[in-house]
Kinemage of the C-alpha trace (Angstrom):
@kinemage 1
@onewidth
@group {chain A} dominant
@subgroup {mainchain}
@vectorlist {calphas} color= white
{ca unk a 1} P 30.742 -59.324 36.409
{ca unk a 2} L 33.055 -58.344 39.626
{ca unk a 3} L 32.805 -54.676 38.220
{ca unk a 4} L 29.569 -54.798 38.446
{ca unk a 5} L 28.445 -54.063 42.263
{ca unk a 6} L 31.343 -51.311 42.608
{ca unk a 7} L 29.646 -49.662 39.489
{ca unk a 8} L 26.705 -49.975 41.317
{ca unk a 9} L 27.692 -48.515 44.412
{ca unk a 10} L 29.442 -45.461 43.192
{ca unk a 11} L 26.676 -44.744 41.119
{ca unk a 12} L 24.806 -44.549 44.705
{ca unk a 13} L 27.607 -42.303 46.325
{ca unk a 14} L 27.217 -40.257 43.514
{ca unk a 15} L 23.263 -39.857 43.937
{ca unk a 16} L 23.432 -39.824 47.784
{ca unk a 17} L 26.099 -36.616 47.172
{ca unk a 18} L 24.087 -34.526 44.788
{ca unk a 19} L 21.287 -35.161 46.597
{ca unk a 20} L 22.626 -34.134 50.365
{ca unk a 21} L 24.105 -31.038 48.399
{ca unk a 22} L 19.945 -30.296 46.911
{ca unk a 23} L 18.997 -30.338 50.515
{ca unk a 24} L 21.843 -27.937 51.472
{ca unk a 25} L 20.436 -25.683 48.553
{ca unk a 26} L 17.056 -25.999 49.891
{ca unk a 27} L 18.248 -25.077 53.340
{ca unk a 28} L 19.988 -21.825 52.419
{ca unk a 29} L 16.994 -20.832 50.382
{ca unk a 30} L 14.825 -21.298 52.941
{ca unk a 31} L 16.811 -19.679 55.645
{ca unk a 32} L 17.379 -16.625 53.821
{ca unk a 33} L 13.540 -16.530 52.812
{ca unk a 34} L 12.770 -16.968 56.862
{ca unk a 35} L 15.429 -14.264 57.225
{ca unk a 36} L 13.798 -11.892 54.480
{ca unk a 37} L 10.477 -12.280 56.319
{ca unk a 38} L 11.251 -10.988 59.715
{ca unk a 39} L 10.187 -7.916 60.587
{ca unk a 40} L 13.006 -5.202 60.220
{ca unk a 41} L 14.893 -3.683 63.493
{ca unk a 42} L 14.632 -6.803 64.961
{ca unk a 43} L 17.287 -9.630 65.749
{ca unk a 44} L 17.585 -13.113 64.904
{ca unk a 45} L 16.827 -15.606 67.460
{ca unk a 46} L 19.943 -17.229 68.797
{ca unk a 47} L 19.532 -20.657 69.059
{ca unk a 48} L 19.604 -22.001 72.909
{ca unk a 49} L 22.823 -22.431 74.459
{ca unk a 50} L 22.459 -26.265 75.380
{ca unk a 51} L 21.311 -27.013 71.707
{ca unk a 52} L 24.539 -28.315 70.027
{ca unk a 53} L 25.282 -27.814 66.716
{ca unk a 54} L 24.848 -30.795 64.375
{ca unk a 55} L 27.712 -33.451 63.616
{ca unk a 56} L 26.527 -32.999 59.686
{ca unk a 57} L 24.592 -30.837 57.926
{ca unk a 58} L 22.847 -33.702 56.275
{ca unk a 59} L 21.217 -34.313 59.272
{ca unk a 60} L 19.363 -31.085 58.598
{ca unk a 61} L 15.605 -31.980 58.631
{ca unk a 62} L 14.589 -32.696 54.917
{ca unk a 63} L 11.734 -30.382 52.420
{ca unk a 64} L 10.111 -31.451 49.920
{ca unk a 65} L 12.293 -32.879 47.211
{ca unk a 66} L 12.709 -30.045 44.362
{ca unk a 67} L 10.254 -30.325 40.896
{ca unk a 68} L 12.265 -33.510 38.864
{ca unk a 69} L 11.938 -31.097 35.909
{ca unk a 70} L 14.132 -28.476 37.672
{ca unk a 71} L 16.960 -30.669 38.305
{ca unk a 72} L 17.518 -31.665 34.774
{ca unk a 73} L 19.842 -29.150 33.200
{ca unk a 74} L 18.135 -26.679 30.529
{ca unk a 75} L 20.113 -27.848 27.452
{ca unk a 76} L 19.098 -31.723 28.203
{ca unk a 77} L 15.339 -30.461 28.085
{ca unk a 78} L 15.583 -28.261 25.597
{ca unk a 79} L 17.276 -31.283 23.349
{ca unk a 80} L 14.281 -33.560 24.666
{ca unk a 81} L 11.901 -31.088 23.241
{ca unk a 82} L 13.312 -30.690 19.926
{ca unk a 83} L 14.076 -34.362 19.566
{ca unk a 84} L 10.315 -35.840 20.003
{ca unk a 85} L 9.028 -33.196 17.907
{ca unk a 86} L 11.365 -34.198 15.386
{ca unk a 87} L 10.632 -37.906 15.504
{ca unk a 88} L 6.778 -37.008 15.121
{ca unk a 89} L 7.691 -35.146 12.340
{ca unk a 90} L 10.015 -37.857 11.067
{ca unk a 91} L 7.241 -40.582 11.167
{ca unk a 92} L 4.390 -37.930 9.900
{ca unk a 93} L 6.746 -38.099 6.995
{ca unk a 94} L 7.066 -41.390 6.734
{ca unk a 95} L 3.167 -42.288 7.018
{ca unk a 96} L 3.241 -39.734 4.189
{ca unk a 97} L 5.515 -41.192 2.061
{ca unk a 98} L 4.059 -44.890 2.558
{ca unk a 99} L 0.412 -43.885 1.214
{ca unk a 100} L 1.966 -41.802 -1.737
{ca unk a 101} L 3.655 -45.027 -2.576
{ca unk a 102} L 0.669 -47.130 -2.384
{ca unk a 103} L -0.843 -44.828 -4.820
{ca unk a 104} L 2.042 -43.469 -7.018
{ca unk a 105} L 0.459 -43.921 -10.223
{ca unk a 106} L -2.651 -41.724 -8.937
{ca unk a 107} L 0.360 -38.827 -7.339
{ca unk a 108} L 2.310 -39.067 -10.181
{ca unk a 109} L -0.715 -38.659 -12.835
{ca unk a 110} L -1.909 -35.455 -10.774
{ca unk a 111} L 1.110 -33.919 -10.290
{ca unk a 112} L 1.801 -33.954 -14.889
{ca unk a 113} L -1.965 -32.963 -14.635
{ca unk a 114} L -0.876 -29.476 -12.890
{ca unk a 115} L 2.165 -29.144 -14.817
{ca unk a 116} L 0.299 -29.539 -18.003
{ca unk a 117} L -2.448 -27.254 -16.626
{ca unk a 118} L -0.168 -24.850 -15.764
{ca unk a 119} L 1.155 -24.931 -19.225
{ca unk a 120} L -1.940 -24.787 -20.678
{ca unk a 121} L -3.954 -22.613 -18.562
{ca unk a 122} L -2.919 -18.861 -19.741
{ca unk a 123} L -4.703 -20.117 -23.507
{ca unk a 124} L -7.819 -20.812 -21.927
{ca unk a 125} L -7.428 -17.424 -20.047
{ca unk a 126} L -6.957 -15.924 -23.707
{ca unk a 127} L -9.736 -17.391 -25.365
{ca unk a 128} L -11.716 -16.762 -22.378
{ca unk a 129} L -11.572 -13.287 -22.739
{ca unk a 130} L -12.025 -13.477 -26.009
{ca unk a 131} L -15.796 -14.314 -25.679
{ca unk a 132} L -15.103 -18.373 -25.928
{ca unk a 133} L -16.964 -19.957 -23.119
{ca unk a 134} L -15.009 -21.532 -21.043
{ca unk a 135} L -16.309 -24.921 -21.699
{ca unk a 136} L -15.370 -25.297 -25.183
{ca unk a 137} L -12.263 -23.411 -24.644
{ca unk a 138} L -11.050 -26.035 -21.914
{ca unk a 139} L -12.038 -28.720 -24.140
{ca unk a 140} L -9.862 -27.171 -27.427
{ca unk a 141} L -7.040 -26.223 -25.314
{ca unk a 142} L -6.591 -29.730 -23.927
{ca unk a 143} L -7.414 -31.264 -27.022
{ca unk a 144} L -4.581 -29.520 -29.316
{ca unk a 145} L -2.222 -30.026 -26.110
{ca unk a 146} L -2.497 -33.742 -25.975
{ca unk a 147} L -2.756 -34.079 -30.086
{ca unk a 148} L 0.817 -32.498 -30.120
{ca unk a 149} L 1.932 -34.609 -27.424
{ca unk a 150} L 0.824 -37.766 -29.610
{ca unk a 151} L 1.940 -36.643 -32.673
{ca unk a 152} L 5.285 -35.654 -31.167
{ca unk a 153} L 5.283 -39.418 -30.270
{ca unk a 154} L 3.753 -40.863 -33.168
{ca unk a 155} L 6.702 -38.919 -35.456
{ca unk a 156} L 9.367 -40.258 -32.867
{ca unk a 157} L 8.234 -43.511 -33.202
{ca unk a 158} L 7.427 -43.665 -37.333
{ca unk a 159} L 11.025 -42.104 -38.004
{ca unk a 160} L 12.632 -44.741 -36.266
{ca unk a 161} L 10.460 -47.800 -37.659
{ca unk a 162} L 11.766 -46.009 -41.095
{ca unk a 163} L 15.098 -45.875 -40.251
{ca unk a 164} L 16.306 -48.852 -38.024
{ca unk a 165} L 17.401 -51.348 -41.219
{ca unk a 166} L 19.424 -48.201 -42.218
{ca unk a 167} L 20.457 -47.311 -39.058
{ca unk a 168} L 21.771 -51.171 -38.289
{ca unk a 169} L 23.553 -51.372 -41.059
{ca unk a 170} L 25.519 -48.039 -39.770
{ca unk a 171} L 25.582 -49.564 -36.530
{ca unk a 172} L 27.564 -52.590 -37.529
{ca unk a 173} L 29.865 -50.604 -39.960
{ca unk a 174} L 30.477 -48.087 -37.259
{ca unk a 175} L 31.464 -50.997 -35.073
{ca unk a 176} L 33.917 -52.568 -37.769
{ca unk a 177} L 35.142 -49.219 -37.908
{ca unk a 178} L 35.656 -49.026 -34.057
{ca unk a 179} L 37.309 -52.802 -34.026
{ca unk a 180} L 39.970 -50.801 -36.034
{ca unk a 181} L 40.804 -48.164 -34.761
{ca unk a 182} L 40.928 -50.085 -31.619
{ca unk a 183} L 43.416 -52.140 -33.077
{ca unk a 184} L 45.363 -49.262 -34.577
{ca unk a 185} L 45.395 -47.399 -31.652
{ca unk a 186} L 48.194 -46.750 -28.901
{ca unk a 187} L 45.792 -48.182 -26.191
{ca unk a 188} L 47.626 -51.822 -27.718
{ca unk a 189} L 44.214 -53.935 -27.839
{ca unk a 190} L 44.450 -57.240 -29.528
{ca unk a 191} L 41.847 -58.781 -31.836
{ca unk a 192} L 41.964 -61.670 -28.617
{ca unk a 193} L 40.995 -58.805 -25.956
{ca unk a 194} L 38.091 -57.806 -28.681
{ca unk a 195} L 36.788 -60.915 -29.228
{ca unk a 196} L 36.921 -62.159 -25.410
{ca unk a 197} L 34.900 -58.937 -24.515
{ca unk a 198} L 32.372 -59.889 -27.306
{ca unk a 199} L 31.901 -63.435 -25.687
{ca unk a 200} L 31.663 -62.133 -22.442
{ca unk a 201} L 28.391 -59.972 -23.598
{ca unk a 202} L 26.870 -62.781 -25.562
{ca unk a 203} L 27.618 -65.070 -22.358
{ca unk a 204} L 25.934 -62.104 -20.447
{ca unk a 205} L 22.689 -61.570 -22.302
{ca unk a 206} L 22.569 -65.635 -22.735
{ca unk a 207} L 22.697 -66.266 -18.914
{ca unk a 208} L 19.955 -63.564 -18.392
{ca unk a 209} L 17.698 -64.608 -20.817
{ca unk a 210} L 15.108 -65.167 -18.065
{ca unk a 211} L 15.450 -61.915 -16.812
{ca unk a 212} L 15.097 -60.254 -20.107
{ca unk a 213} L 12.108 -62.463 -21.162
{ca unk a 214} L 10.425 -61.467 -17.434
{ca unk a 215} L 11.289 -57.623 -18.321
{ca unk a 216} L 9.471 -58.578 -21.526
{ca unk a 217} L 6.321 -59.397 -19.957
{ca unk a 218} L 6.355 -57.206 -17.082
{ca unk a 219} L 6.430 -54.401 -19.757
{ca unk a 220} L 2.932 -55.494 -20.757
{ca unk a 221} L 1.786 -54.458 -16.951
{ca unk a 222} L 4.028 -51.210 -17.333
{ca unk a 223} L 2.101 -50.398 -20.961
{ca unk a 224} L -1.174 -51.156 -18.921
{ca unk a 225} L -0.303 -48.800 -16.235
{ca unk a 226} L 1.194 -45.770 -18.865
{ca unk a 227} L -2.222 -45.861 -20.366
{ca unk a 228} L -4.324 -45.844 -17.011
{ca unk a 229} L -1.481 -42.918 -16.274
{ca unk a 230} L -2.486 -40.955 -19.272
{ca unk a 231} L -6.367 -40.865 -18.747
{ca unk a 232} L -5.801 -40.200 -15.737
{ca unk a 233} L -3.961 -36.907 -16.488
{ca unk a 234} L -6.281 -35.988 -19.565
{ca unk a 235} L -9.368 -36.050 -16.988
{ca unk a 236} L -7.463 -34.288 -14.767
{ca unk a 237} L -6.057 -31.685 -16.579
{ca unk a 238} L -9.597 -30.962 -17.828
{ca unk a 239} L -11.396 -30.637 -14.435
{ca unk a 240} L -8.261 -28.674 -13.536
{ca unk a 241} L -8.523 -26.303 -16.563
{ca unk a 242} L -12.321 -25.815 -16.677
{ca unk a 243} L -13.128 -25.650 -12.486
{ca unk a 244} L -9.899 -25.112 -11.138
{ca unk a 245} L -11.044 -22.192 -8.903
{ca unk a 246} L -13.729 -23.737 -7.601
{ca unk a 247} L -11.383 -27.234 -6.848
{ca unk a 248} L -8.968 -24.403 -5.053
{ca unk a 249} L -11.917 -22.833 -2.411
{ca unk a 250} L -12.723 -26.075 -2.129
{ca unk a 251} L -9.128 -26.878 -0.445
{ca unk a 252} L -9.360 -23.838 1.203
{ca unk a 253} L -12.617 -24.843 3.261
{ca unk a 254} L -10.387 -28.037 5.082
{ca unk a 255} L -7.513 -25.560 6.281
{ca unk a 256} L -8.466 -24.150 9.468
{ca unk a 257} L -9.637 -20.312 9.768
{ca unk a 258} L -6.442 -19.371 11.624
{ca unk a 259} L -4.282 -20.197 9.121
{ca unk a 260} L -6.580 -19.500 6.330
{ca unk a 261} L -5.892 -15.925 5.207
{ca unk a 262} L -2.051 -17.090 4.909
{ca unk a 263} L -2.652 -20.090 3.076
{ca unk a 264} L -5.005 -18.031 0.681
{ca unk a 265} L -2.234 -15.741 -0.003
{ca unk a 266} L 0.237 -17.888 -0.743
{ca unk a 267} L -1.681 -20.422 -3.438
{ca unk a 268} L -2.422 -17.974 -6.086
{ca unk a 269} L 1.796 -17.233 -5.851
{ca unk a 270} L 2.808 -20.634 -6.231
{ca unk a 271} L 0.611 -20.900 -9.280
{ca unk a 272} L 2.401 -18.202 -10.628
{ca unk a 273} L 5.950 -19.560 -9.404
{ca unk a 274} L 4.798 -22.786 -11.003
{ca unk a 275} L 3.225 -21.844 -14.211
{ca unk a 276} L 6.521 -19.505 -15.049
{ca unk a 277} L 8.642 -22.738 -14.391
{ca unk a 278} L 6.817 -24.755 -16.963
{ca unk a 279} L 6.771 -22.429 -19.530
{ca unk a 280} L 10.504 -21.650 -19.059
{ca unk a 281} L 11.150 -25.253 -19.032
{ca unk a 282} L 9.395 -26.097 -22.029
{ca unk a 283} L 11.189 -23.316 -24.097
{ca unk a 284} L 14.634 -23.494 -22.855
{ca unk a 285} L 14.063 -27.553 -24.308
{ca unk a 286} L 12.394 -26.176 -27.049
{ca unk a 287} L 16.121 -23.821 -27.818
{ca unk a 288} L 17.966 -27.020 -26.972
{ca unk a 289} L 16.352 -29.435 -28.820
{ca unk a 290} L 16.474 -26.965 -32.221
{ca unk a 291} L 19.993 -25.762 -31.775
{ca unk a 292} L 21.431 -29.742 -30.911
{ca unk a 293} L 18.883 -31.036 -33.983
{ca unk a 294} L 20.492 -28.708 -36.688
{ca unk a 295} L 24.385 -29.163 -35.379
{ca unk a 296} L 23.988 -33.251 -35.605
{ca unk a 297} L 22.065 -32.516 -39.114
{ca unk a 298} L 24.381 -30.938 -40.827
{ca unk a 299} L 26.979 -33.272 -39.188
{ca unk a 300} L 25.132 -36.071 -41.129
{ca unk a 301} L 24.135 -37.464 -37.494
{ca unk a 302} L 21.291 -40.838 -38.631
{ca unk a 303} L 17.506 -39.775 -37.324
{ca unk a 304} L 18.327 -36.267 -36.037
{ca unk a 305} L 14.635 -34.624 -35.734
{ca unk a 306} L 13.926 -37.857 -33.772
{ca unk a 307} L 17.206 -36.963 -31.657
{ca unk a 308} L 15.808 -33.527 -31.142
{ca unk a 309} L 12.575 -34.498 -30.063
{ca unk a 310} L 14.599 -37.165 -27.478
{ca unk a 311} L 16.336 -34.062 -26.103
{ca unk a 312} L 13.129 -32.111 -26.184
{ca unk a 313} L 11.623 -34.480 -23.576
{ca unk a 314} L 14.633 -35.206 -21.569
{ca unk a 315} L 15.220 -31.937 -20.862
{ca unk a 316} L 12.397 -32.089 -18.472
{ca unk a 317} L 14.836 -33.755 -16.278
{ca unk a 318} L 17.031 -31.134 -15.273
{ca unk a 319} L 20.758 -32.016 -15.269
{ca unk a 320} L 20.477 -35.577 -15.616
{ca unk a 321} L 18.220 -35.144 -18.598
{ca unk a 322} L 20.460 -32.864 -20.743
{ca unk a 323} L 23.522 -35.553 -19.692
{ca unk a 324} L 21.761 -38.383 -21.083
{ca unk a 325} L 20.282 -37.142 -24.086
{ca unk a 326} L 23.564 -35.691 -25.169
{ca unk a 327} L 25.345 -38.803 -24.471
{ca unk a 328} L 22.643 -40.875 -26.590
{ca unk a 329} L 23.454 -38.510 -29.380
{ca unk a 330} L 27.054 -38.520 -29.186
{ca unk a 331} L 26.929 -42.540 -29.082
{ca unk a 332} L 24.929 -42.332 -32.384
{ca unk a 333} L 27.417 -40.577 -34.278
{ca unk a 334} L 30.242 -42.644 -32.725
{ca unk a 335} L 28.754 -45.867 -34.200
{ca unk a 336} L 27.634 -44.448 -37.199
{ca unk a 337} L 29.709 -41.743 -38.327
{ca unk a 338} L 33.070 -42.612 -36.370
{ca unk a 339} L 35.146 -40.901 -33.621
{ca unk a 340} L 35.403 -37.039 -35.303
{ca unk a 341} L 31.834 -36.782 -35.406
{ca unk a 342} L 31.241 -38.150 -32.544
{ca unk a 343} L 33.560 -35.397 -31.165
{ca unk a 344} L 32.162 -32.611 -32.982
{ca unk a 345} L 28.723 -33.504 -31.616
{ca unk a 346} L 30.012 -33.892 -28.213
{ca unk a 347} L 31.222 -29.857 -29.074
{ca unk a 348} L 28.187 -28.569 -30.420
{ca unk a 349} L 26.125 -30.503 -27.543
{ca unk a 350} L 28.692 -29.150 -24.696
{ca unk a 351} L 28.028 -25.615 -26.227
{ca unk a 352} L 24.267 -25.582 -26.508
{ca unk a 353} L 24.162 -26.452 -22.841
{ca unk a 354} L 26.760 -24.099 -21.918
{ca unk a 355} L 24.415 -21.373 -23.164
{ca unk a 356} L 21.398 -22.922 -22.048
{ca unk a 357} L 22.982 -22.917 -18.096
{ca unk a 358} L 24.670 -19.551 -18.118
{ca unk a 359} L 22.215 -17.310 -20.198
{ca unk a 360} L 19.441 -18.679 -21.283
{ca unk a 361} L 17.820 -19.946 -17.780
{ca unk a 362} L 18.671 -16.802 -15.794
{ca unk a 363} L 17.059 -14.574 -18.586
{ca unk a 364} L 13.815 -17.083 -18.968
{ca unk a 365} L 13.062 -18.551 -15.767
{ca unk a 366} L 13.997 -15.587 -13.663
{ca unk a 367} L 14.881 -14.912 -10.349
{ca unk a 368} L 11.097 -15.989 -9.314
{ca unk a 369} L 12.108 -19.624 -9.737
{ca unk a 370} L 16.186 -19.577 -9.303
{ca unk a 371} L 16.811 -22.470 -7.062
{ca unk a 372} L 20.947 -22.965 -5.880
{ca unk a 373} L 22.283 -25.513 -8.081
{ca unk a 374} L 22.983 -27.416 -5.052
{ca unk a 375} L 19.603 -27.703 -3.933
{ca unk a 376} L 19.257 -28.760 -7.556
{ca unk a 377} L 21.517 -31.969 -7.660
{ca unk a 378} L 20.278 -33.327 -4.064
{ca unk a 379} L 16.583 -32.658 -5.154
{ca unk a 380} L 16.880 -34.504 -8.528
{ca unk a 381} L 19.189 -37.306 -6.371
{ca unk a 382} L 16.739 -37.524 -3.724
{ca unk a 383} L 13.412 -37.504 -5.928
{ca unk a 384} L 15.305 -40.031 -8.198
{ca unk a 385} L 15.654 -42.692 -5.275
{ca unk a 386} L 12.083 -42.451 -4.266
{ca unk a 387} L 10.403 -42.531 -7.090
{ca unk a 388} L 12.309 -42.489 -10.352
{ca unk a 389} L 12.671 -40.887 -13.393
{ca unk a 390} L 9.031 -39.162 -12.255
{ca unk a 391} L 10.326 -37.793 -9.064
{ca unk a 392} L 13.169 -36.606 -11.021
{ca unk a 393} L 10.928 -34.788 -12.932
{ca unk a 394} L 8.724 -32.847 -10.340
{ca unk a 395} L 11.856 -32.759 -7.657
{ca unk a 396} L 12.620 -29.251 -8.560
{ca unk a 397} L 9.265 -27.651 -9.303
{ca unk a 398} L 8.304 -28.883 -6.314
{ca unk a 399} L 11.413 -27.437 -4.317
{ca unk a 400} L 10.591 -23.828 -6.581
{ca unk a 401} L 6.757 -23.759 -5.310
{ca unk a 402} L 7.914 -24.977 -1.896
{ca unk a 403} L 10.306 -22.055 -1.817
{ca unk a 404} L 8.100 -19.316 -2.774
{ca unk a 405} L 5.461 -20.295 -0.104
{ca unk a 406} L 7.582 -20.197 2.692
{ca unk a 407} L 9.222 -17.290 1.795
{ca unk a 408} L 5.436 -15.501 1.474
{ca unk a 409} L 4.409 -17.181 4.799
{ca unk a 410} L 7.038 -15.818 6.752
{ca unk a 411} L 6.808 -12.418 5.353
{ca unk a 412} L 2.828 -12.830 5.783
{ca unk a 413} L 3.616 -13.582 9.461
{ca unk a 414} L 6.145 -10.483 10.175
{ca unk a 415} L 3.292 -8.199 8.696
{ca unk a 416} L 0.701 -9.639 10.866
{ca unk a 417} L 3.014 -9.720 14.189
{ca unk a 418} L 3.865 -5.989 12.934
{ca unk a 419} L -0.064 -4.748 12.781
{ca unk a 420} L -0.921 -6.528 16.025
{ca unk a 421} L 2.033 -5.138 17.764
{ca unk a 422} L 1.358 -1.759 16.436
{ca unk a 423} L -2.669 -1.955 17.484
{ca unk a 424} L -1.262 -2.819 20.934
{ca unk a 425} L 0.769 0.144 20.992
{ca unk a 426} L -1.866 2.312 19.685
{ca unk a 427} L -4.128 1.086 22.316
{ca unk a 428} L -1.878 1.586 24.483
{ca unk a 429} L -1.536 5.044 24.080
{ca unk a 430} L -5.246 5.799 23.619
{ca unk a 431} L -5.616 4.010 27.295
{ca unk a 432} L -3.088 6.578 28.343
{ca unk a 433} L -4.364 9.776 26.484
{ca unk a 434} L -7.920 8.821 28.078
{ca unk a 435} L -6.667 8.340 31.442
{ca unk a 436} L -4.859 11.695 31.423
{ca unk a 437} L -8.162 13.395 29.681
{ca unk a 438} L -10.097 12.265 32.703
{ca unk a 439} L -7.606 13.087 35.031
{ca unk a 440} L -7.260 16.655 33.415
{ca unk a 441} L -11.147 16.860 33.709
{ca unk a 442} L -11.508 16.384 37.242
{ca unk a 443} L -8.234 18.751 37.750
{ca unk a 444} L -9.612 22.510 38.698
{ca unk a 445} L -6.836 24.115 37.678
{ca unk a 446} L -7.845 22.764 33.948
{ca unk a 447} L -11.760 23.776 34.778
{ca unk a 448} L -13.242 26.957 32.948
């Protein structure tokens, strides 16, 4: 506490200083402004002989004390600008991301809606022009869409009712087969070390029998919630498909007129960034999914179609998607085929994707969607910690369409600085050209 007052006071020296050396300034200024403003060929006024000088030029007689604005330095205000901007920003954001929590299900079951729309839309643009009103061609479009969907499902599901006493029975045989070649193997692992890690993962799944048994009947909710989820992306998908035009001028009424033309612009190009996403998403899965399916069938792999269809939809998912769904595979023919299949399918997997990253994207999805791989992993990260495997999913469609608008709005805003700047110029001139018309005509020399 003793450092206290002497902090105190040479924080005042230090104010008293800067400000006797601001009154200084202001002196000098306005001495040479009082100096400017006298008339020229005349002198100064001395001052009069018995006036003596001052002790200190702090005594000076005071102004008025400068603008508090001008004092602080230029890169402290322009900091101060940038930063509350940012934090109003930063909680805009936040506000944002609150309410789309409150109502995730409702985001989430929009957002598939437009995917699948954007899927399905160019059919119903076929069979539109082929003289099918656009009622019943909405309706048979989304209709054979969601069918598929379910019966994608419903074979996924039937295939491994079918299979699981066969598939168990491989499952324990591939793990007696494991135990031993454990126990052969250089790693030295006892039948003791075996068996203590098997009692340590009944112990585990005993001790959280609650939790399992909660997980149980909170799936009830989650079912409950999947279905809601579902009609509410058949609906929407409909509406979307069959009045989507009319939904868009709709949006376009709330922007504001200024910024209307841009915004105008720039929807029908996202659509088009969007729509050539999906369907190069859904075929580059469709290529993975066949090519994985027939390696792991003719490597004897159990329930390979329904394998194939698992890689099918987690390819939506990009990176983390085709990581999984290869390692689910690969663990299948470890515990039911041993360790060389296993490999073989970890080959044929490794190559399918290899093919899928390096030629197969590039020549599908185009340059209209490319997004840096890096932009990639921290979009899937970052859409992953806010919301899931769904954020996961529309992460990096959303990063695509996000991309292409700004890069149209800033080009829309160089060609609309470019025209106004170039109607200035040209009315510029034309100002000019009359003035020296009208000068010309009053001229004699340019009379008759």
């Amino acid at each position: 506490m003793s450092r206290v007052p002497g902090w105190l006071g040479r924080l005042g020296a230090g104010l008293t200083e800067m400000s006797e050396r601001l009154d200084e300034r202001r002196a000098e200024v306005e001495k040479e402004q009082a100096d400017s403003a006298e008339p020229a060929g005349t002198e100064p006024a001395e001052p009069p002989a018995d006036t003596a000088p001052p002790a200190r030029r702090s005594a000076a007689p005071r102004g008025p004390r400068p603008d508090p604005a001008e004092a602080v330095p230029w890169g402290v205000r322009v900091a101060a600008e940038a930063g509350w901007r940012v934090l109003v920003l930063a909680g805009t954001v936040w506000v944002l991301m609150r309410v789309i929590t409150a109502v995730q299900l409702v985001v989430f079951a929009f957002v598939i809606a437009l995917l699948v729309t954007a899927l399905l839309q160019p059919t119903v643009a076929r069979l539109t022009r082929r003289g099918v009103p656009r009622g019943p061609a909405t309706a048979l479009t989304a209709i054979s869409g969601f069918v598929v969907i379910g019966l994608m499902g419903w074979f996924v599901t039937w295939q491994v009712m079918e299979n699981i006493d066969t598939l168990s029975n491989q499952i324990q045989s591939g793990i007696d087969d494991l135990r031993n070649w454990l126990l052969k193997s250089p790693f030295h692992v006892t039948d003791k070390q075996i068996n203590q890690i098997a009692q340590n993962l009944r112990e585990a799944i005993g001790a959280n029998a609650d939790q399992i048994t909660s997980a149980g009947l909170e799936g009830v909710q989650v079912i409950v919630e999947a279905l809601t989820g579902i009609l509410l992306v058949f609906f929407s998908t409909l509406f979307l498909l069959y009045d989507g035009k009319r939904i868009w001028e709709w949006f376009l009424k709330l922007v504001p007129s200024a910024a209307r033309p841009g915004v105008a612009g720039a929807g029908p190009r996202a659509w088009r960034t969007l729509t050539a996403y999906v369907r190069g998403t859904v075929l580059v899965a469709l290529i993975d999914a066949i090519f994985i399916g027939i390696g792991i069938y003719f490597l004897d792999v159990p329930m390979a179609v329904p394998l194939a269809v698992f890689i099918f939809l987690f390819s939506f998912i990009p990176l983390v998607g085709a990581v999984a769904s290869g390692a689910l595979a690969v663990i299948v023919a470890l515990v039911t085929q041993g360790v060389f299949t296993a490999v073989m399918t970890l080959v044929v997997v490794l190559a399918v994707q290899q093919i899928e990253g390096h030629v197969l994207q590039p020549f599908i999805l185009g340059r209209a969607v490319r997004v840096h791989p890096l932009a990639v992993v921290l979009t899937v990260a970052a859409g992953g910690m806010v919301a899931g495997i769904g954020g996961a999913v529309v992460a990096v469609p959303l990063v695509a369409v996000t991309n292409t608008v700004v890069g149209y709005l800033r080009q829309y805003s160089q060609e609309v600085h470019g025209q106004a700047s170039a109607e200035t110029t040209g009315e510029t001139v034309g100002e000019a050209e009359g003035e020296d018309a009208g000068e010309n005509a009053e001229d004699p020399a340019h009379q008759g």
